[in-house]
C-alpha positions, 0 to 999 in steps of 0.5 A: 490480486494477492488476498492479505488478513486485515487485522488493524489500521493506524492514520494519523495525520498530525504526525502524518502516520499511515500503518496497516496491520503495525506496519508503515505503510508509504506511497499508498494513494488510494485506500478503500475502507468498506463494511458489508454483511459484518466483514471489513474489508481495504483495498490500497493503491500503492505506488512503486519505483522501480530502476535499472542502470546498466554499463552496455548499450541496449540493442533492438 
């Protein structure tokens, strides 16, 4: 797992806004926000969709 600095969180339902350290954040469905011995801490499940095509048959 890469560490990253967390410097600021943003949520805003209403306009439904989600941005981390200002950066928006998109297809994230689990966010873990803990605070232990003066230290927070956020770990985030983010969705990817990754696609391929091709012009060749595959072969096994």
């Amino acid at each position: 797992m890469e560490k990253k600095e967390f410097r600021s969180i943003h949520i805003d339902l209403k306009k439904k806004e989600f941005r981390l350290n200002d950066i928006p954040m998109g297809s994230v469905s689990v966010l873990e926000l803990t605070f232990k011995n003066g230290r927070w801490s956020l770990y985030i499940t983010k969705d990817e969709l990754y696609e391929g095509t091709t012009t060749t048959k595959a072969t096994v």
